[in-house]
C-alpha positions as CSV (number, residue, x, y, z in Angstrom):
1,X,38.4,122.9,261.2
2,X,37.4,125.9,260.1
3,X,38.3,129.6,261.9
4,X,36.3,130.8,264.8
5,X,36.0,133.1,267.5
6,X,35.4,132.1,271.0
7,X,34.9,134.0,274.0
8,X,33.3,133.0,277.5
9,X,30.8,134.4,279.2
10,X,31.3,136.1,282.4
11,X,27.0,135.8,283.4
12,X,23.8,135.4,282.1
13,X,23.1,138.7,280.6
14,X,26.9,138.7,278.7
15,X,25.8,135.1,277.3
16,X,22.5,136.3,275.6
17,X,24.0,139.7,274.7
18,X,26.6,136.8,272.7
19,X,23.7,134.9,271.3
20,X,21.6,137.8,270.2
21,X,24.8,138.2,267.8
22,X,25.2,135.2,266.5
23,X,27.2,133.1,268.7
24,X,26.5,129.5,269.1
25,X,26.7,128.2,273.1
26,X,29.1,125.5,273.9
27,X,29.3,124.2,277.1
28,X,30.6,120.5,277.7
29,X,30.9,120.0,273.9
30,X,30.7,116.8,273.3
31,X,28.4,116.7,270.2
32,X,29.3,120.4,268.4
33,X,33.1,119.7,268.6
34,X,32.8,116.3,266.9
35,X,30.8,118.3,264.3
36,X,32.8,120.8,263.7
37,X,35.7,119.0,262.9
38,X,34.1,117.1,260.9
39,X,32.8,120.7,259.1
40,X,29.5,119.6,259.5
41,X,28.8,122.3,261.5
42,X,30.7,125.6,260.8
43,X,30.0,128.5,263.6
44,X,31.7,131.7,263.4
45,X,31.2,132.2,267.1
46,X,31.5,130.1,269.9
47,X,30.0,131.2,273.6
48,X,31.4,129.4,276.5
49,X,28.7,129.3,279.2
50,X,29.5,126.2,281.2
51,X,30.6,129.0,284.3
52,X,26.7,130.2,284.4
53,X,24.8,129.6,287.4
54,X,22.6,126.8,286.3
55,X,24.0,123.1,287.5
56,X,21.4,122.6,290.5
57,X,18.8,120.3,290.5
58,X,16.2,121.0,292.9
59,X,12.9,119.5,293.9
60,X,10.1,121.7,292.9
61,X,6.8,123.4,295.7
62,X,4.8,120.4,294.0
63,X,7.4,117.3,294.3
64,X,8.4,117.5,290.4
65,X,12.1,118.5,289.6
66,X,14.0,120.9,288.2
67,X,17.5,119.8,286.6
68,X,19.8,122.8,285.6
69,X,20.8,122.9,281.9
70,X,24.4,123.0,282.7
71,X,24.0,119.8,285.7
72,X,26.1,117.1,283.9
73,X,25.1,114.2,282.9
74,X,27.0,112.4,285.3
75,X,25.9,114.3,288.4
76,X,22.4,114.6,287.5
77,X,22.1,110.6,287.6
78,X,23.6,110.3,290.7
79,X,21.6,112.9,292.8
80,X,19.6,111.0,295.2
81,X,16.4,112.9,294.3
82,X,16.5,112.0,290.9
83,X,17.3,108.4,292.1
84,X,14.6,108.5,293.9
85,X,11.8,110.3,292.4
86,X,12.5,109.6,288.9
87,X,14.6,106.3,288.5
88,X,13.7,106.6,284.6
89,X,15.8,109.6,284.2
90,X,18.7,108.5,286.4
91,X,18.7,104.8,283.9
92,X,18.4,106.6,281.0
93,X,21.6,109.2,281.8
94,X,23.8,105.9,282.7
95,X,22.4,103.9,279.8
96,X,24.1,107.3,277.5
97,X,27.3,107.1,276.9
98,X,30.5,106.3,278.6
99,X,31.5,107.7,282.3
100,X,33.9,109.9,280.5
101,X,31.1,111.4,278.2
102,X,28.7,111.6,281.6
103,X,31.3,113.6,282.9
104,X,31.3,116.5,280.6
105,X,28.3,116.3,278.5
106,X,25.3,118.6,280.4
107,X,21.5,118.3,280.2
108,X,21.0,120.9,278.0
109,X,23.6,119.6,275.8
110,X,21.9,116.2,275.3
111,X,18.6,117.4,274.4
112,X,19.8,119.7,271.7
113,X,22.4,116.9,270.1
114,X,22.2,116.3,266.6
115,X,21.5,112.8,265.0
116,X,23.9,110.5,264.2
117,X,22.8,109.8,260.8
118,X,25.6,108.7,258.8
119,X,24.4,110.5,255.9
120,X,24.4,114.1,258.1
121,X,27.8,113.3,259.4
122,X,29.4,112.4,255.9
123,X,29.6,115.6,254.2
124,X,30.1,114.0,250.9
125,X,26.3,112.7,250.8
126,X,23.0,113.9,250.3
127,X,21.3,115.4,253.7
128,X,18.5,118.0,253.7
129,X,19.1,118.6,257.3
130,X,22.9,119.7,257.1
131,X,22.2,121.0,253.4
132,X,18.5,122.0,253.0
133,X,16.9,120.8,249.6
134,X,20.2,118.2,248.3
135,X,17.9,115.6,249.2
136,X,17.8,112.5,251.5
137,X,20.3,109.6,251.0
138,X,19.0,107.1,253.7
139,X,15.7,107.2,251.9
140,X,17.4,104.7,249.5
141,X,20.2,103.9,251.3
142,X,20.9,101.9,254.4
143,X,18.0,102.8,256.7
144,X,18.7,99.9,258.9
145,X,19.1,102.6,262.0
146,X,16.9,104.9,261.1
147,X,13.3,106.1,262.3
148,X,9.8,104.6,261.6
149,X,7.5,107.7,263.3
150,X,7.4,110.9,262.6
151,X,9.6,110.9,259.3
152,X,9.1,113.3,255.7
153,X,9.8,112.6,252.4
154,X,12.8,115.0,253.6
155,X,14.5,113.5,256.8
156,X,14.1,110.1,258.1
157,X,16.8,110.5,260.6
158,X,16.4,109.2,264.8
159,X,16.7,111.8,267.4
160,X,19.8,110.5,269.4
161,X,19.2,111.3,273.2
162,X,18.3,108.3,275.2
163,X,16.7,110.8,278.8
164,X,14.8,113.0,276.1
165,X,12.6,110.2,275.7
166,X,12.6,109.9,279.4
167,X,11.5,113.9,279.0
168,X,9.0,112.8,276.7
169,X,7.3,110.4,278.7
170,X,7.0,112.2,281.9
171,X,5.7,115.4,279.5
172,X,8.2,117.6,280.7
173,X,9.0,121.6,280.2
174,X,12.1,123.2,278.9
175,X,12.7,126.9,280.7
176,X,14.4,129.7,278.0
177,X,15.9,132.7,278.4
178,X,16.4,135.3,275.4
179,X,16.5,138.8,274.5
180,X,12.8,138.8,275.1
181,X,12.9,137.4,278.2
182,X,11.5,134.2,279.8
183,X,9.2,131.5,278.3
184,X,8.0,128.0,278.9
185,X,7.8,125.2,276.0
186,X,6.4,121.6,276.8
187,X,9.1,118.8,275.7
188,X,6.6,117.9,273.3
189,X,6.6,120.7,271.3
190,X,10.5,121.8,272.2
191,X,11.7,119.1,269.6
192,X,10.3,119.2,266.2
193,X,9.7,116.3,263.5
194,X,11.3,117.4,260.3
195,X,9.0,118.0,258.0
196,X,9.7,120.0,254.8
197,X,12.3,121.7,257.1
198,X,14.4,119.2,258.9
199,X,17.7,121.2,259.3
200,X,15.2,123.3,261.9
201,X,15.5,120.7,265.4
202,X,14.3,122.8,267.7
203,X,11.9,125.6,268.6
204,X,14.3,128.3,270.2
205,X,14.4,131.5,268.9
206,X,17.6,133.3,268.0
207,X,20.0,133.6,271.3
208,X,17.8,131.8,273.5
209,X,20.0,130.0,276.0
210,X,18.2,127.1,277.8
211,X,18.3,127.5,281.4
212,X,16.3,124.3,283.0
213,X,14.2,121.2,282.5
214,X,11.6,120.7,284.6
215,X,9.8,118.0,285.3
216,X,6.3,118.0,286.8
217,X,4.6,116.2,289.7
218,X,3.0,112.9,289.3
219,X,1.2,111.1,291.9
220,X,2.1,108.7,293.7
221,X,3.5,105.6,294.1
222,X,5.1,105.7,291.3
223,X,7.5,102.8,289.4
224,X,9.6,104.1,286.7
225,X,11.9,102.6,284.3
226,X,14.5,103.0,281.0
227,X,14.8,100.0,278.7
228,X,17.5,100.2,275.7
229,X,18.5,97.8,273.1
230,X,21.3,98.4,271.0
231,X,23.5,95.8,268.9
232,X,25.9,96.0,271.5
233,X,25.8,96.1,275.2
234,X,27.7,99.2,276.0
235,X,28.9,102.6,274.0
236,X,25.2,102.0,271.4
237,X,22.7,104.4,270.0
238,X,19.3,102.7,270.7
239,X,17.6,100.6,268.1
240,X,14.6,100.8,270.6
241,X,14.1,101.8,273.4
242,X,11.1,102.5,276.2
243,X,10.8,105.1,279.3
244,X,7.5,103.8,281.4
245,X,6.1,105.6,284.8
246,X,3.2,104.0,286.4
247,X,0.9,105.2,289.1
248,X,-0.8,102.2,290.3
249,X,-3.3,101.9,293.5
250,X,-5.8,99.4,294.3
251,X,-4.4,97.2,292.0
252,X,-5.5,99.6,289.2
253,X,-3.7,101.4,287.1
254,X,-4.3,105.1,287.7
255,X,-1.7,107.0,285.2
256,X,0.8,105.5,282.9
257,X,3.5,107.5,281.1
258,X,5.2,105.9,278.0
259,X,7.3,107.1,275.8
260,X,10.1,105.3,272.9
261,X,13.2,106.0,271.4
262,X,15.3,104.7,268.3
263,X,12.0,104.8,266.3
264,X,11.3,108.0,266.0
265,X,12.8,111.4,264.6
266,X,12.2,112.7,267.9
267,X,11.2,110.7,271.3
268,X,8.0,109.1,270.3
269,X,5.1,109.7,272.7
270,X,2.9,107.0,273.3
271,X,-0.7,108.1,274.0
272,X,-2.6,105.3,272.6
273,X,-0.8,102.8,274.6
274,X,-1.1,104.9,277.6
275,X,-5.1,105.2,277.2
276,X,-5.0,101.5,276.8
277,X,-3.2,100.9,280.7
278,X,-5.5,103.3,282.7
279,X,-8.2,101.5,284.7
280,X,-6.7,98.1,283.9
281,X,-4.9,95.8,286.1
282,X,-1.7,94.4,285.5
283,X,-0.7,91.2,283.9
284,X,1.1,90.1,281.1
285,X,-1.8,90.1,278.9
286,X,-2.3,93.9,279.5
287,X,1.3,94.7,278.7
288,X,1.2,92.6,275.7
289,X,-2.1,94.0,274.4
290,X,-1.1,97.5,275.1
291,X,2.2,97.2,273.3
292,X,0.4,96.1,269.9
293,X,-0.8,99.9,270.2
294,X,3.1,101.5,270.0
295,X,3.7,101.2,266.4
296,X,0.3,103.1,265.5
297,X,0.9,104.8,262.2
298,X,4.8,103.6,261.4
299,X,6.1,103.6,257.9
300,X,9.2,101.3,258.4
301,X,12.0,101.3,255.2
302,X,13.7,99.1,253.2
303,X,16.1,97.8,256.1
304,X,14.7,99.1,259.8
305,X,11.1,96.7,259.0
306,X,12.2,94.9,262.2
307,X,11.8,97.7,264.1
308,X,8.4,97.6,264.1
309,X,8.2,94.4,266.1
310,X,11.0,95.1,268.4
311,X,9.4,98.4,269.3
312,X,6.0,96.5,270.4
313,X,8.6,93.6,272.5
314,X,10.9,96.5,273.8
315,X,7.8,98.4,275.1
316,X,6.1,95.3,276.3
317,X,8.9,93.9,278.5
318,X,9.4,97.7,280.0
319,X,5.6,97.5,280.9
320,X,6.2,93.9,282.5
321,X,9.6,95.1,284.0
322,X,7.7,98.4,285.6
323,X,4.6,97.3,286.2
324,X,5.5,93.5,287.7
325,X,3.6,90.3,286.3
326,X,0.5,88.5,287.3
């Protein structure tokens, strides 16, 4: 490991003051730590901000939720509200990592982890997102994990966080808070697909601290749900997975949320299967035919080609688990 400096920060303003500097914010640490002693990652300065004000998770004016970038995993799952209005995120958190990991590891930590690509993680190898312009190794290596949406000629690696795609379905916002002050950026556009410049994940600007994610309204009744499926039960990065909300009344399907993970290089909306849902009613057929739609413009590799087909059953069986059979 490699020398650093750490201090903590005593409020909000002492924490971007920090980050305007340079200083990198650390709160449960549960992804940078691993990195850094693997020297993957290599920060100067470290800025504890895990005694900041911003664990609550609150129900918003309009019945949507706000969740605290420092509320644990852990915690967040468990809150009754959560449980209650939005079972997709609570499934999603428990379906994470081990209770240890839940423990320690916060919101705002888990939407800003970093892939675990072997090829990022092995310092030895060619990665153009820990080493911009050496190239991509799992382009020609073993892509067996690896995404099928939204990938370059420069990064083909998955976004990790199972309740970012949980985020992504239910079209969330990320709150900031920098040396400019306050600002608002839809999930959608927080994370961003690699491109010619992969080693750039997200859209913050320099000592921007994220302060809450919150998610809107939707009407109601709503059924919500997180599907995952790994190559082993417990402790797994997804292969695939699906977050589905549904509004239905009358028997019709009003609204319909869907989003995957696993697939993509960051949580893959699904708009043309959600288009497909609204005004119909439910049946197996339906959730069938929509799923066809959730592979819409993949470009599988040598070794993840079976992803394509167990994204359409993964998304399928979430609509049928969700949604009910008729």
């Amino acid at each position: 490991m490699h020398p650093f400096s750490f201090t903590k920060a005593a409020d909000t303003r002492d924490a971007l003051n920090a980050g305007r500097r340079g200083g990198r914010y650390i709160a449960g640490g549960t992804t940078l730590v691993d990195l850094m002693r693997e020297t993957v990652e290599r920060p100067e300065s470290l800025v504890g901000i895990s005694d900041l004000p911003l664990r609550e998770v609150t129900v918003t004016e309009r019945g949507g939720l706000r969740i605290g970038a420092l509320a644990s995993m852990a915690e967040t799952a468990a809150h009754p509200k959560v449980r209650t209005l939005f079972p997709v995120i609570s499934e999603a958190l428990e379906l994470s990592a081990s209770a240890q990991l839940r423990n320690m590891a916060t919101i705002g930590g888990n939407i800003m982890q970093r892939t675990r690509c072997t090829y990022f993680r092995d310092v030895t190898a060619a990665c153009n997102k820990r080493d911009p312009g050496s190239g991509c190794a799992a382009l020609k290596g073993r892509n067996r994990t690896h995404a099928i949406l939204g990938t370059s000629e420069d990064c083909v690696a998955t976004h990790p966080s199972d309740v970012a795609v949980a985020f992504a379905a239910l079209e969330a916002t990320v709150h900031l808070l920098g040396p400019d002050g306050e600002r608002r950026v839809p999930f959608a556009d927080f994370l961003l697909r690699p491109g010619k410049t992969p080693n750039r994940e997200q859209s913050l600007k320099q000592g921007e601290l994220i302060t809450a994610v919150e998610v809107p309204a939707l009407p109601r009744p709503l059924k919500s749900g997180y599907l995952k499926v790994r190559d082993r039960q417990s402790y797994e990065f997804a292969l695939t997975s699906a977050a589905v909300a549904l509004h239905v009344r009358g028997g019709v399907i009003q609204e319909a949320k869907v989003a995957a993970g696993g697939v993509g290089t960051v949580p893959w909306k699904l708009p043309a299967v959600e288009v497909y849902l609204v005004g119909e009613r439910p049946s197996d057929a339906l959730w069938a035919a929509a799923a066809d739609h959730a592979a819409k413009g993949a470009r599988p590799l040598e070794h993840n080609r079976f992803k394509v087909e167990l994204l359409k059953r993964t998304v399928a069986r979430q609509l049928r688990i969700v949604g009910g059979t008729r």
